[in-house]
C-alpha positions in Angstrom: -67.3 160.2 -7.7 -67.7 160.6 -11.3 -70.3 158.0 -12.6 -68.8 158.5 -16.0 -66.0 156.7 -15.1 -67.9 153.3 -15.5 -68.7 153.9 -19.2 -64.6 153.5 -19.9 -64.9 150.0 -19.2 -65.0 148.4 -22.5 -67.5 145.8 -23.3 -67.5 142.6 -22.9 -66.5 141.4 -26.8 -63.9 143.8 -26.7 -62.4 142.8 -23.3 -62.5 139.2 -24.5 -60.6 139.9 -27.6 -57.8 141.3 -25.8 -54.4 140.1 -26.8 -53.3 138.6 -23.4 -57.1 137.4 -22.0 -57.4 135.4 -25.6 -54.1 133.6 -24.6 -55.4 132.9 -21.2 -58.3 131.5 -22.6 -56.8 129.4 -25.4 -57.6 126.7 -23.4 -60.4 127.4 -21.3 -64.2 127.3 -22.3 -65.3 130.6 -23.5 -68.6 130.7 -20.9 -65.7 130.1 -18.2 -63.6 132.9 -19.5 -66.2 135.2 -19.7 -67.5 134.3 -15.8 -64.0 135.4 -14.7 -63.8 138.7 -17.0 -67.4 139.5 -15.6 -66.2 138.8 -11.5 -63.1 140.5 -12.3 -64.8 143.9 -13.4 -67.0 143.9 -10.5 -64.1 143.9 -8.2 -62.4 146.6 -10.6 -66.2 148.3 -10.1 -66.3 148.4 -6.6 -62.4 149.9 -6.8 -63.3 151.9 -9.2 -66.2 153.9 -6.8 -63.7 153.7 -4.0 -61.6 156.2 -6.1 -58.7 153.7 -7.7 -58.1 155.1 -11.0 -59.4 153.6 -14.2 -56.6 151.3 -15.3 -55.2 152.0 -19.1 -56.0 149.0 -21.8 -52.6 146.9 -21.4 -52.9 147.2 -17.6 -56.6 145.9 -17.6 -55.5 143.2 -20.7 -53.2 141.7 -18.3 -55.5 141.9 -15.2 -58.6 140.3 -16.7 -55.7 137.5 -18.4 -54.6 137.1 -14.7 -58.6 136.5 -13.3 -58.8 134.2 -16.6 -56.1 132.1 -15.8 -56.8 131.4 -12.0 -60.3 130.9 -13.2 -58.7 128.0 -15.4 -56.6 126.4 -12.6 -58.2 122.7 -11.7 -59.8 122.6 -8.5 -57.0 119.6 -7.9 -53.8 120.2 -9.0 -50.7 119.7 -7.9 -48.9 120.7 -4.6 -45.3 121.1 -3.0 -45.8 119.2 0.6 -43.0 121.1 2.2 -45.0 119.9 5.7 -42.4 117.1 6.6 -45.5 114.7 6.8 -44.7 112.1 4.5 -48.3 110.6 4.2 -50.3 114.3 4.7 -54.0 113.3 4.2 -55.2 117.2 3.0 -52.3 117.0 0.3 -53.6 113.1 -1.0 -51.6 110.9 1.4 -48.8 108.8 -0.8 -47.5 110.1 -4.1 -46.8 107.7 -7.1 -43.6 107.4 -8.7 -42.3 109.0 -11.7 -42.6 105.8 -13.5 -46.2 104.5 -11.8 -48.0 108.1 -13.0 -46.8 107.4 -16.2 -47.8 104.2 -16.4 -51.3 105.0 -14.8 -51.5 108.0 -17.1 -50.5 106.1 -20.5 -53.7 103.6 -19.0 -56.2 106.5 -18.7 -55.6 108.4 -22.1 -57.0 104.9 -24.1 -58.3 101.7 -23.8 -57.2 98.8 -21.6 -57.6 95.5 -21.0 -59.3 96.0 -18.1 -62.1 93.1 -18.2 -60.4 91.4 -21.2 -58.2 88.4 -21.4 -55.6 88.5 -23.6 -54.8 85.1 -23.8 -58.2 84.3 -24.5 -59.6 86.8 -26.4 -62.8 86.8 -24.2 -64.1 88.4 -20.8 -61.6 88.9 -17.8 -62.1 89.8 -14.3 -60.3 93.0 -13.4 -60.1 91.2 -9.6 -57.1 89.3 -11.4 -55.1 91.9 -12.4 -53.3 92.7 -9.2 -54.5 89.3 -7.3 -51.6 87.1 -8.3 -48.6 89.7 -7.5 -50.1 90.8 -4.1 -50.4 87.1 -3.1 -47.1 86.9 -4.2 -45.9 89.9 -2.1 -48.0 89.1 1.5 -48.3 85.2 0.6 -51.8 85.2 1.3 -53.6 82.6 -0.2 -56.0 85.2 -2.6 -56.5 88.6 -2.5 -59.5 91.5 -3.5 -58.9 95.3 -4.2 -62.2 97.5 -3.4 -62.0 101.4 -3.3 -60.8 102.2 0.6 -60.0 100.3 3.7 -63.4 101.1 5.7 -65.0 99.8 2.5 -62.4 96.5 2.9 -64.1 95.9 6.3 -67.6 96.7 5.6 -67.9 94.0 2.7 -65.6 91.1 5.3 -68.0 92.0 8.0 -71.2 91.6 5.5 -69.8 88.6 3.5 -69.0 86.3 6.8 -70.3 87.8 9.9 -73.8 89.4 8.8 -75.9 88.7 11.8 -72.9 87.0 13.9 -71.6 88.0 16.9 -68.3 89.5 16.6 -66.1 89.8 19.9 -63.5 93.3 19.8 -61.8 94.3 22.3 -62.6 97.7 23.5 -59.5 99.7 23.3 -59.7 98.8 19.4 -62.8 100.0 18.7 -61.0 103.2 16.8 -62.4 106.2 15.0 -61.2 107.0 11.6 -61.0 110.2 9.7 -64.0 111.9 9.0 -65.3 110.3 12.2 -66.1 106.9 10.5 -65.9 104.4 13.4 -65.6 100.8 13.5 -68.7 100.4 15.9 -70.7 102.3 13.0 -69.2 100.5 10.5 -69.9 96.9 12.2 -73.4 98.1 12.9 -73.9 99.2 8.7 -72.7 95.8 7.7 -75.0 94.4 9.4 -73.0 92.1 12.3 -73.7 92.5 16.1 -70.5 93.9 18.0 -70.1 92.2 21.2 -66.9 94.5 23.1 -64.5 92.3 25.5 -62.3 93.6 27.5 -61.0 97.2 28.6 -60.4 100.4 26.8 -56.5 99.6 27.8 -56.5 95.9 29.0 -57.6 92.7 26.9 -56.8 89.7 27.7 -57.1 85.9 26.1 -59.2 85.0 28.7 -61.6 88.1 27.9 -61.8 86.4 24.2 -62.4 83.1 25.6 -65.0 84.0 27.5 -66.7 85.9 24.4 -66.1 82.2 22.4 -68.0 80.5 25.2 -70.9 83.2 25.5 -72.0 83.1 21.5 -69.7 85.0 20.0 -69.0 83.7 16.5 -65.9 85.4 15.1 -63.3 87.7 16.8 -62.0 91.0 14.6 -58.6 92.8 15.9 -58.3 96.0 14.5 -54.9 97.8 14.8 -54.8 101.1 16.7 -52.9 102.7 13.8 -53.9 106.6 14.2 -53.6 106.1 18.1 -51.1 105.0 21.0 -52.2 104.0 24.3 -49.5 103.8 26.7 -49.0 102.8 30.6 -50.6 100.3 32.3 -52.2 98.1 29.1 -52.0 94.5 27.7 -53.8 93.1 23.9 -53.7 89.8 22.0 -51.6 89.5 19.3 -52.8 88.2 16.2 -51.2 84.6 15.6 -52.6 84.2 19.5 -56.1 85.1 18.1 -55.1 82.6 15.4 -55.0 79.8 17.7 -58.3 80.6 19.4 -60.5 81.1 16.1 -59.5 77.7 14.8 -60.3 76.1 18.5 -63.8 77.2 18.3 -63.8 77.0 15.1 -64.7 80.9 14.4 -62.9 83.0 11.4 -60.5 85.8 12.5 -60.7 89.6 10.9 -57.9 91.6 11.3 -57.9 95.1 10.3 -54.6 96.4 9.7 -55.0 100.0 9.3 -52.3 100.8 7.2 -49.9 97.4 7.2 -46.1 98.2 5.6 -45.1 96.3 2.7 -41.5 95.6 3.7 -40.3 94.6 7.1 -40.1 97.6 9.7 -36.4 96.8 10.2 -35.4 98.2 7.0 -36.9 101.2 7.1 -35.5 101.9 10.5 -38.8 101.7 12.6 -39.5 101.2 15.9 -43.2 99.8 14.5 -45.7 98.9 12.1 -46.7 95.2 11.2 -45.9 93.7 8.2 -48.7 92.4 5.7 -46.7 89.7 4.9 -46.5 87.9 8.8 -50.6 88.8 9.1 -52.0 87.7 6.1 -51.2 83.8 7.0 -53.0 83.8 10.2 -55.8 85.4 9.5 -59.0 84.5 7.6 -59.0 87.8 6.1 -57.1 91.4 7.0 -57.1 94.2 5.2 -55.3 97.2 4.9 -55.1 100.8 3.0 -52.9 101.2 -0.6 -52.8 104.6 -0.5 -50.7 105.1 3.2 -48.1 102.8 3.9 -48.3 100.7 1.0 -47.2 103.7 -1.4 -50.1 102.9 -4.1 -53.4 104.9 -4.7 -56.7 104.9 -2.4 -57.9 101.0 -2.3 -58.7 98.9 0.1 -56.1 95.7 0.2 -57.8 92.4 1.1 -55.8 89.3 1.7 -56.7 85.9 2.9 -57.6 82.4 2.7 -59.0 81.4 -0.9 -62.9 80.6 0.4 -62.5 83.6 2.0 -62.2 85.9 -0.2 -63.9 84.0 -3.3 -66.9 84.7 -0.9 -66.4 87.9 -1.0 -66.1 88.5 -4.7 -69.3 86.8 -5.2 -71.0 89.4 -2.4 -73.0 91.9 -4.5 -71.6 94.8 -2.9 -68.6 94.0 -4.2 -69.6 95.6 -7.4 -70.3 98.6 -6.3 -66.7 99.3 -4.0 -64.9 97.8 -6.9 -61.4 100.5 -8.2 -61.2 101.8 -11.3 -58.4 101.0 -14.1 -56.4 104.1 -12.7 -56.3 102.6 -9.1 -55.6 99.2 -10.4 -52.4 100.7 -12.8 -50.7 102.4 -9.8 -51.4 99.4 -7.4 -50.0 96.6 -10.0 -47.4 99.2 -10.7 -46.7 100.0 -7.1 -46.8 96.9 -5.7 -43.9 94.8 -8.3 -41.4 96.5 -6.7 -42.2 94.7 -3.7 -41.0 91.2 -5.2 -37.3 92.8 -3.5 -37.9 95.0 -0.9 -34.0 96.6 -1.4 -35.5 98.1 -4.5 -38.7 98.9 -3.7 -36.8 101.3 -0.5 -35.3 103.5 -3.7 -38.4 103.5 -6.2 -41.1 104.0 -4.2 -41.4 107.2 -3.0 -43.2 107.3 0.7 -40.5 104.2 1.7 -37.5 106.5 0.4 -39.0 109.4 2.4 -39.7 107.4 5.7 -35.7 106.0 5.6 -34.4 109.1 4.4 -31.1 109.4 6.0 -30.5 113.0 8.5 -27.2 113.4 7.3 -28.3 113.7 3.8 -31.9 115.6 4.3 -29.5 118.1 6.3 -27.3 118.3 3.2 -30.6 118.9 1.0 -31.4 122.0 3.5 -28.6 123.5 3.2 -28.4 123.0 -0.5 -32.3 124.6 -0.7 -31.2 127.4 1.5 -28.1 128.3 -0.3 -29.9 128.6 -3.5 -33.2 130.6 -2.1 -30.7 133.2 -0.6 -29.4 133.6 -3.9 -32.9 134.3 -5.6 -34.5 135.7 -2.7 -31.9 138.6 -0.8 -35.0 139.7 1.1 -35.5 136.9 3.2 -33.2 135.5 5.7 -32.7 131.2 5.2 -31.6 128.9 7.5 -30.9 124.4 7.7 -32.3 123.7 11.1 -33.0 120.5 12.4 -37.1 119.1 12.9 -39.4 116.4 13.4 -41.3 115.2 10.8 -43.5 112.6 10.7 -45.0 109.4 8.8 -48.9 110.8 8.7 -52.0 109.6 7.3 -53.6 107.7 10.9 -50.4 105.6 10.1 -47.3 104.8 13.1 -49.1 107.2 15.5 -46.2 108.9 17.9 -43.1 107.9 15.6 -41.4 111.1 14.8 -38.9 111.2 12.3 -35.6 113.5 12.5 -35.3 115.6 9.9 -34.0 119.0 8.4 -35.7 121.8 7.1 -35.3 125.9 6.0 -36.3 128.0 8.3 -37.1 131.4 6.6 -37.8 134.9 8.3 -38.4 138.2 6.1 -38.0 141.8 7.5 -41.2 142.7 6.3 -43.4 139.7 6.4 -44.3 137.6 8.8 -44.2 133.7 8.9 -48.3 133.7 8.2 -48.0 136.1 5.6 -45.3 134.4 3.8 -47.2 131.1 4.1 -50.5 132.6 2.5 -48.1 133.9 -0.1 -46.5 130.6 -1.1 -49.7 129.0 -0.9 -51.2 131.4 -3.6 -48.9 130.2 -6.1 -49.8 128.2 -9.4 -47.9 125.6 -7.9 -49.1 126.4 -4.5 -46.1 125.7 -1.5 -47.9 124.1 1.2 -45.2 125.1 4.6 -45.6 124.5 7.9 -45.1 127.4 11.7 -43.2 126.2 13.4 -41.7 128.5 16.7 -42.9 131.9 14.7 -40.8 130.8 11.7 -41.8 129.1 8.6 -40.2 125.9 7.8 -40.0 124.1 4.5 -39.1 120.6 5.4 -36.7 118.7 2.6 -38.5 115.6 3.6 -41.0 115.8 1.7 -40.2 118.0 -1.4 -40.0 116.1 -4.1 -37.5 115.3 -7.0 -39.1 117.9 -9.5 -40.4 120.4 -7.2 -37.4 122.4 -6.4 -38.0 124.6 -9.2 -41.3 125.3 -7.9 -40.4 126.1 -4.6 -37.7 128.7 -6.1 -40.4 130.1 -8.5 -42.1 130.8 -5.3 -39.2 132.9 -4.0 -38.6 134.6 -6.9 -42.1 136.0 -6.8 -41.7 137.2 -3.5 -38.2 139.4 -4.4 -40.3 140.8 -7.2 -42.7 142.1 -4.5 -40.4 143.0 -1.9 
């Protein structure tokens, strides 16, 4: 190989000035741009030595505007979930509304009135700004937002049971994502975990006898990322109820991820509402960002002492949301003042009742137009199981319909790397050596994406 060949790469100025890298970089810092001209050329370098051919100056224009461009891409963006998993914790569990991202974004791009009273013209409490319509919602007594659920149960555990004895029964003693378990968690906030029970029997008697050895408050934690089946028995909550307020203990109750709206309309075979535990408890808590249909939070409802108690914890301050979080949970969570609406506007209820007959129409619909765009892959409405996600209503599947696409020359791996290399990457699922892009959970808006994708792939065929 010629070394010569290397001193035809322009410099650096030059390449920057290019007509189609100066567009790409309209918008980019100019030490950014230049970090992706300068990785690009030692990949066209190492080409370059291996006998590719010097590229002329459009061709190499476009090329470095292409590396400039990806280079300018957030690390989060956006994403089609064509996964059928309505809550997918990789792609950022629920997704807002049209309406709630613009209200959160019209909140972030200026001031707010997030610790101000407007009434009064002095100091507010951000704690009140979602406090009054989730009481309203669960009719819990008071209520507290902090930044996740394991956070929620960390500052209840530390606010009324720090150095207690707290009885769980062992099959509740779950682990989270990220392997966060409540045992851990317990044992951070500083109260003494005293397990009852087995890991698939508990009974009343096993709390009883808990209550009469020193235990000083009982926590339930639902299994929500988990089933146990078979031989088992548990204590339900308003059971618990009656035996805290005998001995004269507080009940916890972590929820997991509690629905908003009764299971019954959404056509489910489970999941408890926040609503029916929120009055027999002392404090629950739950996640906004699963079930709920808000942003990540931590929900905490309960009795007024309660939760005042909690405000005034210290740590408090530090798992306190942001104005963002609190706009897309007051947002969210109005629509749940009548549930028939709130089944059309927020988005992960409308996915989780979509109806079969019409997600099948959608597939068909999708297919009919990709086969149009795309003649060099085969498409296909075929019936699948998707599913709620995110830890929540472990083992309820959820019929549903997706497009199953094959290509001559591609396989089903290679066509899901391709999709997922878009700028709006297509996130697909294997299913059976075929991809599938479930209708589920494509969203209104991100059709056009999905047939940008396609498009793509014809011009490459």
């Amino acid at each position: 190989m010629d070394s010569a060949i290397f001193r035809q790469i322009p410099k650096m100025d030059q390449l920057l000035e290019g007509e189609a890298v100066r567009a790409a970089a309209e918008d980019l810092p100019r030490a950014e741009a230049r970090e992706a001209v300068r990785k690009e050329l030692d990949r066209l370098r190492k080409e370059l030595a291996d006998g590719t051919a010097m590229p002329g100056e459009r061709e190499l224009d476009l090329r470095l505007a292409g590396a400039v461009r990806r280079a300018g891409q957030p690390r989060l963006r956006r994403v089609v979930n064509a996964t059928g998993i309505v809550l997918h914790t990789n792609l950022g569990r629920a997704p807002l509304s049209a309406g709630t991202a613009a209200h959160v974004a019209e909140t972030a791009a200026g001031y707010s009135n997030l610790e101000y009273d407007l009434e009064t013209g002095g100091r507010g409490s951000r704690n009140d700004l979602a406090e009054e319509l989730l009481c309203r919602v669960t009719g819990a007594e008071a209520a507290l937002v902090v930044n996740n659920n394991a956070a929620a149960v960390f500052l209840m555990l530390n606010t009324h049971a720090r150095g207690k004895k707290v009885a769980v029964s062992r099959g509740e003693l779950v682990e989270i994502g990220g392997a966060f378990r409540v045992p851990e968690i317990m044992r951070a906030s500083g109260a003494d975990l005293m397990e009852i029970g087995t890991t698939n029997k508990t009974h009343p008697e096993d709390y009883r006898r808990a209550l009469d050895n020193g235990a000083q408050a009982i926590l339930k934690v639902h299994t929500s990322n988990f089933r146990v089946t078979g031989f088992t028995a548990s204590v339900e909550a308003e059971e618990l109820a009656g035996l805290a307020e005998e001995y004269g203990v507080p009940l916890f109750y972590d929820l997991g991820s509690a629905l908003p709206v009764r299971k019954e309309m959404l056509g489910l075979p489970e999941g408890i509402f926040a609503g029916d535990a929120a009055p027999v408890c002392d404090v629950c808590c739950f996640s906004g960002d699963k079930l709920f249909g808000a942003g990540q939070a931590g929900i905490v409802l309960g009795r007024a002492e309660a939760v005042a108690a909690m405000k005034k914890n210290q740590l408090s301050r530090i798992l306190r949301v942001d104005k963002m979080t609190l706009a897309a949970l007051e947002d969210t969570a109005r629509w749940y003042l009548d549930p028939e609406q709130a089944l059309e506007k927020v988005p992960v209820l409308r996915m989780l009742r979509a109806d079969a007959g019409r997600l099948r129409q959608d597939a068909e619909h999708m297919a009919e137009r990709l086969a149009r765009i795309c003649p060099s892959c085969a498409f296909e409405a075929v019936p699948c199981t998707d599913a709620p996600g995110g830890g929540a209503l472990p083992g309820v599947e959820l019929p549903g319909w997706a497009v199953a696409v094959s290509h001559a020359a591609r396989s089903a791996n290679e066509l899901e790397e391709f999709l997922r290399g878009r700028d709006r990457p297509v996130i697909a699922r294997i299913r059976d050596g075929r991809l599938l892009l479930s209708v589920r959970t494509v969203l209104p808006g991100d059709g056009p994406a999905v047939e940008e994708a396609f498009l793509a792939l014809e011009k490459e065929s």
